[in-house]
C-alpha positions as CSV (number, residue, x, y, z in Angstrom):
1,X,-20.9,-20.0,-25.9
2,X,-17.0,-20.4,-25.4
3,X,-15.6,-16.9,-23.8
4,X,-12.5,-16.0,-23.0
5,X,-9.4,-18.4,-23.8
6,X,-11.2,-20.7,-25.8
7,X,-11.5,-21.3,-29.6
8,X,-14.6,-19.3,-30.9
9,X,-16.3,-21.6,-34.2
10,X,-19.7,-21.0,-33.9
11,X,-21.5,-22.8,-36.1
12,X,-23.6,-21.5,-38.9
13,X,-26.4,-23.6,-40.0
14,X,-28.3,-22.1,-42.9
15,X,-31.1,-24.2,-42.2
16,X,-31.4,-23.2,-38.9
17,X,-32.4,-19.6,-40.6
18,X,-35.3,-20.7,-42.2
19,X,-38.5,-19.8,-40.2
20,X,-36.5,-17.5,-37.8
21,X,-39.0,-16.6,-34.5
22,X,-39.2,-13.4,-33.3
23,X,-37.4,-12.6,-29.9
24,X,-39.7,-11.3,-27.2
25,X,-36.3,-9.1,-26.0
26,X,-35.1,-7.9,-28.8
27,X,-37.7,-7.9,-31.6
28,X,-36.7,-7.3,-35.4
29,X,-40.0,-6.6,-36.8
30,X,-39.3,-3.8,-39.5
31,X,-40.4,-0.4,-38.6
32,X,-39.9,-0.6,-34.9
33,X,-38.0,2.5,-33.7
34,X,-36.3,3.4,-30.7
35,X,-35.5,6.6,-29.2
36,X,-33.3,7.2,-26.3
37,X,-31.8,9.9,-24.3
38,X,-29.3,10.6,-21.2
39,X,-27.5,13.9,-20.9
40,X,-26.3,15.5,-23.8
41,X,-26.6,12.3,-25.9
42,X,-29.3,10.8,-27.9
43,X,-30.0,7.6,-29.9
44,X,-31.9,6.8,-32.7
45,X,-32.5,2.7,-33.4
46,X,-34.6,1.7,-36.3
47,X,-35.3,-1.8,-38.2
48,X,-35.6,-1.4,-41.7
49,X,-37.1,-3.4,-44.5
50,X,-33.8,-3.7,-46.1
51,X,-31.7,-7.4,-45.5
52,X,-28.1,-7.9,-46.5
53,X,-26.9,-11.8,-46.8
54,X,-23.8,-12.4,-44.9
55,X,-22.6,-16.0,-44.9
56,X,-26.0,-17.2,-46.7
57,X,-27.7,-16.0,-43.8
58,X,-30.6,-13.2,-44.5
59,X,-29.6,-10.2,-42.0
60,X,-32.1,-7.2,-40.9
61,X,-30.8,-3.8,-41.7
62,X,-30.3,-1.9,-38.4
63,X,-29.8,1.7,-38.7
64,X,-27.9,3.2,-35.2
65,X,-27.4,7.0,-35.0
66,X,-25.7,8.8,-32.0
67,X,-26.3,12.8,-31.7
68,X,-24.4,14.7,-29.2
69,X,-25.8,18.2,-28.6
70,X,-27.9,17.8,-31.3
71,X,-25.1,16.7,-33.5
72,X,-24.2,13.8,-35.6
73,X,-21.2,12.0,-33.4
74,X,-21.6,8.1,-35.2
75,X,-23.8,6.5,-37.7
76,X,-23.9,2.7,-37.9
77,X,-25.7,0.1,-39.8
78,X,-26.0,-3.1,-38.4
79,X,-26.5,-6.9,-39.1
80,X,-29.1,-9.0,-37.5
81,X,-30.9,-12.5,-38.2
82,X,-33.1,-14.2,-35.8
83,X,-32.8,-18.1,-36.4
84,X,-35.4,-20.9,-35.8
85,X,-35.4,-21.4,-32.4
86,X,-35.3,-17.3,-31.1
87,X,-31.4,-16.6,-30.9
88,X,-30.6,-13.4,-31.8
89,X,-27.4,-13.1,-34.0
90,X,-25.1,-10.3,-34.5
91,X,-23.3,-10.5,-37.8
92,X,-21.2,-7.2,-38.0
93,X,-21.7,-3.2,-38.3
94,X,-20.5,-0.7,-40.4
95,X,-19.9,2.3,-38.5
96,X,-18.8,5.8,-39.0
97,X,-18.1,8.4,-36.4
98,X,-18.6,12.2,-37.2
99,X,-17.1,15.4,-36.4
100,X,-18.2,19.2,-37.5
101,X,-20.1,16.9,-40.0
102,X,-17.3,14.9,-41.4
103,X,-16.4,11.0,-40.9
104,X,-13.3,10.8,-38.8
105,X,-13.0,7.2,-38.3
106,X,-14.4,3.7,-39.4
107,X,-12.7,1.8,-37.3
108,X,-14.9,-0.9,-35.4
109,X,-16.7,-1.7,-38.5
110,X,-16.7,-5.8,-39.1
111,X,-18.6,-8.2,-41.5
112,X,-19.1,-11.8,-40.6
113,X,-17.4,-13.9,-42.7
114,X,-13.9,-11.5,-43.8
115,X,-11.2,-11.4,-42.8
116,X,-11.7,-14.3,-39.5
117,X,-14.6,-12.2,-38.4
118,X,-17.3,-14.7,-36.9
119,X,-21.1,-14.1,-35.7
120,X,-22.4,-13.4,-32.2
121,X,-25.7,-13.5,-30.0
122,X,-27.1,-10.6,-29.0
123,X,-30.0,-11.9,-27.6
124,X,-30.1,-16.1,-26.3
125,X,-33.8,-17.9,-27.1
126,X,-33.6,-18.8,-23.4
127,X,-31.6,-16.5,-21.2
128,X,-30.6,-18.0,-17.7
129,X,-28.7,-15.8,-15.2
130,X,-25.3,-16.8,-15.3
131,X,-25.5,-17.4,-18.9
132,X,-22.0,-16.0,-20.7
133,X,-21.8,-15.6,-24.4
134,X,-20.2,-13.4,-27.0
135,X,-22.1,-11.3,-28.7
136,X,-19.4,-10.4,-31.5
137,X,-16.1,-11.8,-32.8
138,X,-13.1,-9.5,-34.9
139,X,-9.9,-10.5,-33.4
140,X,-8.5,-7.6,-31.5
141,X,-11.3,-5.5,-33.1
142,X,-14.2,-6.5,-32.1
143,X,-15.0,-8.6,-28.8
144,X,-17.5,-8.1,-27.0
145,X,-18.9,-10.1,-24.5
146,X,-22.5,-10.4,-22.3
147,X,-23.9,-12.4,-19.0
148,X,-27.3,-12.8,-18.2
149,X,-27.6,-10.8,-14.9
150,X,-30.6,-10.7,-13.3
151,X,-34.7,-11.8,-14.5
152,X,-37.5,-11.0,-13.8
153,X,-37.0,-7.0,-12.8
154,X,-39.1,-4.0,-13.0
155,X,-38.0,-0.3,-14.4
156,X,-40.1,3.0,-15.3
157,X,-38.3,5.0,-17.8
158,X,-39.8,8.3,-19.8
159,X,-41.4,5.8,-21.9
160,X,-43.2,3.7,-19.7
161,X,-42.9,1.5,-17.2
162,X,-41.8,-2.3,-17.5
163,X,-42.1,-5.9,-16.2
164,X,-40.5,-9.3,-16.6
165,X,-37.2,-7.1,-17.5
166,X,-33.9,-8.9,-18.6
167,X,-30.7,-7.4,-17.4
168,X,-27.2,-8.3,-19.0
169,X,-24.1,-7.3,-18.2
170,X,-21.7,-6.5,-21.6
171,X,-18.4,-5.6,-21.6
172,X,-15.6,-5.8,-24.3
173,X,-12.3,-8.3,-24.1
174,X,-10.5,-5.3,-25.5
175,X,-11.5,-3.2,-22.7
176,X,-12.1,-5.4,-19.3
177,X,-12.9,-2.4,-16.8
178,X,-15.8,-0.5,-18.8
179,X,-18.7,-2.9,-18.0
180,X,-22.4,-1.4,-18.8
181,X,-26.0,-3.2,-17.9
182,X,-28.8,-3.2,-20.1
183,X,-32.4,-3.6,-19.3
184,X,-34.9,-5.6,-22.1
185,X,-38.4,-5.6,-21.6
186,X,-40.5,-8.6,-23.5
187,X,-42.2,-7.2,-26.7
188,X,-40.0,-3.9,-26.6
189,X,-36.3,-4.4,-26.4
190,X,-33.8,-2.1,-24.8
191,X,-35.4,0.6,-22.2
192,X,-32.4,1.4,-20.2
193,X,-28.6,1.0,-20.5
194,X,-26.3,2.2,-17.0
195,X,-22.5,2.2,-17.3
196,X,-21.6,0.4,-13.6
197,X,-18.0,0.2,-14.4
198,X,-14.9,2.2,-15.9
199,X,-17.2,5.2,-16.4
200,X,-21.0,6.6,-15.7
201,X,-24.0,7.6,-17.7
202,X,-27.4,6.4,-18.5
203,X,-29.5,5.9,-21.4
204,X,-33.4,5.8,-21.1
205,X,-35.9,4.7,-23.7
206,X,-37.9,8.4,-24.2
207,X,-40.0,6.7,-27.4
208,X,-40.7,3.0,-28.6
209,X,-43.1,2.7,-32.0
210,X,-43.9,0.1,-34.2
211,X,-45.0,1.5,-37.4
């Protein structure tokens, strides 16, 4: 997918949504639930049964919490559709960041579709190292980016330990120094994110259900 300098027009095909296959890296399957911890922080991911349509497309309903010390720092919902051949699309978030219990701050939040926002991949059918893609498109708002780093790796986290892993590396346009590697197992998703550049901290997968 065109980076960096390049016009960005992916294009949408509605009938390339119609029997969308599951991911092995990043499934959608509703109830799954992620937990993850690294210092003071933790994460809570889950897939609801709930879809929102965003440019005809049929979305899952991600829900995305972040709790600091046990507090409630950023609440997100976000948009994701699997098409037919196992691409995982991002089609926006709307996200909230808390403090002492109130919403400070919106700002980040995009839908596909307004205001020149356009789609992203999360998650390619067929990752290849040295694969580049955007994973996100706001002008100015919203730009990240990912490249497929490494295949075929091995990680134990509190959760488990892991095979065949998937490493990207994602950073933002917007902010070129911060650059942070995740690790996807097959069947699971996320089990580890490390921030290599611009800052430190980890984030482990402590719990992975399927309900």
């Amino acid at each position: 997918m065109l980076v960096e300098g390049e016009t960005y027009a992916p294009a949408i095909d509605l009938a390339n949504f119609d029997n969308p296959i599951i991911n092995d890296y990043l499934p959608l399957q509703p109830g799954f639930a992620w937990v993850y911890e690294g210092g003071d922080e933790r994460v809570e991911v889950t897939v609801t049964d709930q879809t929102k349509v965003i440019m005809g497309v049929t979305t899952n309903v991600i829900t995305d919490k972040v709790f600091v010390d046990g507090q409630l720092q950023e609440d997100t919902v976000d948009w994701y559709a699997a098409d037919d051949f196992g691409n995982v699309w991002y089609f926006g978030e709307q996200t909230a960041e808390y403090e002492n219990g109130a919403i400070t701050t919106t700002a980040g939040s995009w839908e596909a579709g307004v205001d020149g926002a356009l789609p992203g991949i999360l998650m390619l059918a067929d990752p290849r190292v040295g694969d580049v893609y955007r994973q996100e498109f706001y002008e100015g708002q919203a730009e990240d980016v990912a490249k497929v780093y490494e295949l075929d790796q091995s990680i134990t986290v509190p959760a488990n330990s892991f095979d065949r892993i998937l490493v990207t590396e994602d950073w933002s346009l917007l902010t070129p120094d911060v650059h942070e590697r995740k690790w996807y197992a097959p069947g699971t998703g996320v089990v580890f994110e490390e921030t290599v550049m611009g800052g430190s901290g980890t984030l482990s997968l402590v719990d992975g259900t399927r309900q």
